[in-house]
N, C-alpha and C positions, 0 to 999 in steps of 0.2 A: 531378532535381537536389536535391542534399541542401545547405541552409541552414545558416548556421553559428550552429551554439546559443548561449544568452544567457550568457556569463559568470559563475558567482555564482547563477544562475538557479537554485531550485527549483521544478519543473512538478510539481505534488502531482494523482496522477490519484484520482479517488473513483469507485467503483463504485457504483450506487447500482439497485436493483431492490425496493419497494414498503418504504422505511425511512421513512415519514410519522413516524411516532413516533421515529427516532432523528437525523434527516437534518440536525436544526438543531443539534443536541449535537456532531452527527460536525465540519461547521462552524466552528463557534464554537471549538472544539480548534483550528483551524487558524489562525484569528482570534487567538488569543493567544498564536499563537509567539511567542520570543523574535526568530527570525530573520525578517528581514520581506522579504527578497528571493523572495518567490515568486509563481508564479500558479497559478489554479485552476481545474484541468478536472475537471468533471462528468458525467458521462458513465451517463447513464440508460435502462437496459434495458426499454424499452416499458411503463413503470410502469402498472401502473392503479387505483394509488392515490393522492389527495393531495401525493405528494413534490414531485413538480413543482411545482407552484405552491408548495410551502414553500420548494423552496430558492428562486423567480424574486424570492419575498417579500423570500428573506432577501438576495438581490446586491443587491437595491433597496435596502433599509433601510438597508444597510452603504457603499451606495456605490458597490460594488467592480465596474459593468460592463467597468472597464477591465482588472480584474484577473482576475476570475472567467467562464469561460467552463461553461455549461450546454450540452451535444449530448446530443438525445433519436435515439433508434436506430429507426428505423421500424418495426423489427418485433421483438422478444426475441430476442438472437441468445447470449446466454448469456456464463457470466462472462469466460472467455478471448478471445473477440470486443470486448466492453467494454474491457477493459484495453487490447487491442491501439489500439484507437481512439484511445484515452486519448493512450497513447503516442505516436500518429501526432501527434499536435496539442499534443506537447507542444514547447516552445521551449527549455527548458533544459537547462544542464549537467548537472545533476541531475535524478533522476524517483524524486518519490516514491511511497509505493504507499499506499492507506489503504480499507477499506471502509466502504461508508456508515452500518453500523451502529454502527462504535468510535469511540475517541476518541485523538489522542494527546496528549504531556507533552508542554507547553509548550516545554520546550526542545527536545524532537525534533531540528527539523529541525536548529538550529544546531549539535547534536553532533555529529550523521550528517554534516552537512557540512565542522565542523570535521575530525572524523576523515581522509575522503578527501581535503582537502586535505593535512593531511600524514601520509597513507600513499597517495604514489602509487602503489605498487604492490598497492592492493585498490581491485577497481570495485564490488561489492556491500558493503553493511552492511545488514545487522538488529541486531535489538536484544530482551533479555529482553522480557516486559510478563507482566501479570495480568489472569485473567478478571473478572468483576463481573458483577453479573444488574442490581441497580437504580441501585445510588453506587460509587463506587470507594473501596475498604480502606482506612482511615488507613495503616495496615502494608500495601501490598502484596507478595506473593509471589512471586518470580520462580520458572519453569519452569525443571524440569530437563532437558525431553527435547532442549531444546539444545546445542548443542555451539561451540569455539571452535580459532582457528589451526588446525593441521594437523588435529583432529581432524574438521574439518565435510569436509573432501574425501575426509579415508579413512571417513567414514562414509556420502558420496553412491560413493562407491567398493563399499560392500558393500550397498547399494540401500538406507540409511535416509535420514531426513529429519530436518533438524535446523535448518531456518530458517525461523521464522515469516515467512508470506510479507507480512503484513498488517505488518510492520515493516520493511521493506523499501528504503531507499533504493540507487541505480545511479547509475553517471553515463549521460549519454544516447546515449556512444558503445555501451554495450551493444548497445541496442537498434537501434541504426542497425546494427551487427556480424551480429546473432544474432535479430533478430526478436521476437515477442512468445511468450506461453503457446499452448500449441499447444492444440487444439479438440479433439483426435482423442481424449481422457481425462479424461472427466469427471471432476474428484473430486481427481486428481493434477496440474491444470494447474501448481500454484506448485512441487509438486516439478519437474518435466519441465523448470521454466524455471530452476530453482536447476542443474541437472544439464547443461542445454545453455551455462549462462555457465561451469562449471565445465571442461565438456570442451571449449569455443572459448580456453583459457588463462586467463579472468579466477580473479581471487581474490578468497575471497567471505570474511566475516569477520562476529561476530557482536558486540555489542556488549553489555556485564554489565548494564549499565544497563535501569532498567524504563521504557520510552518508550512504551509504549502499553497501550493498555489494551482488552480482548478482550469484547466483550458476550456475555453468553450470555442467548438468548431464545431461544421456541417456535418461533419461523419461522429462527433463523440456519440458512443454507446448509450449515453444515457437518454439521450434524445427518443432513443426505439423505445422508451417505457417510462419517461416523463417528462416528453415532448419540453417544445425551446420555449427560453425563458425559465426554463426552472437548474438549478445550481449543482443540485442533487449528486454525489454520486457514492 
């Protein structure tokens, strides 16, 4: 029996697999949204590093048991698996998407959400952002391998990719629709999942604005399938 989602509700899922170093930063970005209607699922991939107990630190510190929800996965079951979870537990209108290494802009959420409220007729938004390795650019950067209106379907149309998947917000009927990233592709799960809301009818849309912000370090994931130097995730 499917529950009817919270109104208003942003459910912000954070992937989280050994960011001891970046987990309180990733956080604390969410802490200082402008929009404060949201909750926080955490969703940690068999860490076996200190995260855990950084983030259990940081819902204590802040208060937030009633907001912030921590599921540790009993065994590592990888990125597309986590999110799915994520997603299963989330309660709101909206789901945001976030990994545990980045950060996003304060206003995030309230744009992304301003937005889909008034374009009902688009369920996905992403948004530009800029990489960073230690602080983030006075001047940030925005990406050009993205694309925007019609141009992001006739580009998953000829198999490219044009949607940071890590800037990502949905409403949560997507995922009650269509399911989460599929497991069977490592590397490609955020494409596969841009491409399955695509051909189930949704419209996906990107937003100019730079809302997030991309860490680049020696352990990010993205590096094991499109090696350094590339922005990607």
């Amino acid at each position: 029996m499917l529950y009817p989602r919270v109104p208003g509700l942003v459910s912000v899922v954070i992937s989280n697999f050994n960011n001891e170093n970046y987990i309180q930063a990733c956080l604390d970005s969410i802490l200082r949204q402008t929009y404060r209607e949201w909750e926080l699922i955490i969703v940690d991939d068999a860490s076996t590093d200190d995260s855990v107990s950084r983030i259990n630190a940081w819902i204590a510190a802040h208060s937030l048991e009633e907001k912030a929800l921590l599921h540790r996965m009993p065994r590592n079951v990888g990125f597309a698996g986590v999110l799915t979870t994520g997603y299963y537990l989330s309660r709101g209108e909206f789901i945001a998407v976030q990994d545990g290494d980045d950060l996003s802009h304060p206003e995030r959420l309230e744009k992304q959400v301003q937005y889909l409220q008034s374009h009902p007729e688009i369920s996905v938004v992403g948004s530009n952002y800029t990489p960073f390795r230690d602080q983030i650019p006075e001047q940030p950067k925005g990406q050009t391998w993205l694309r925007y209106g019609s141009d992001i379907r006739r580009s998953y149309g000829l198999g490219k990719h044009c949607v940071c998947h890590g800037t990502v917000m949905f409403r949560g009927v997507v995922f009650d629709t269509v399911g989460g990233p599929t497991r069977k592709i490592r590397g490609a799960e955020d494409y596969e999942f841009v491409v399955k809301c695509i051909n189930a009818k949704y419209e996906v849309e990107n937003l100019r604005d730079i809302l997030y912000y991309y860490r680049q370090h020696p352990a990010q994931r993205s590096l094991e399938f499109f090696g350094r130097g590339n922005s990607r995730k």
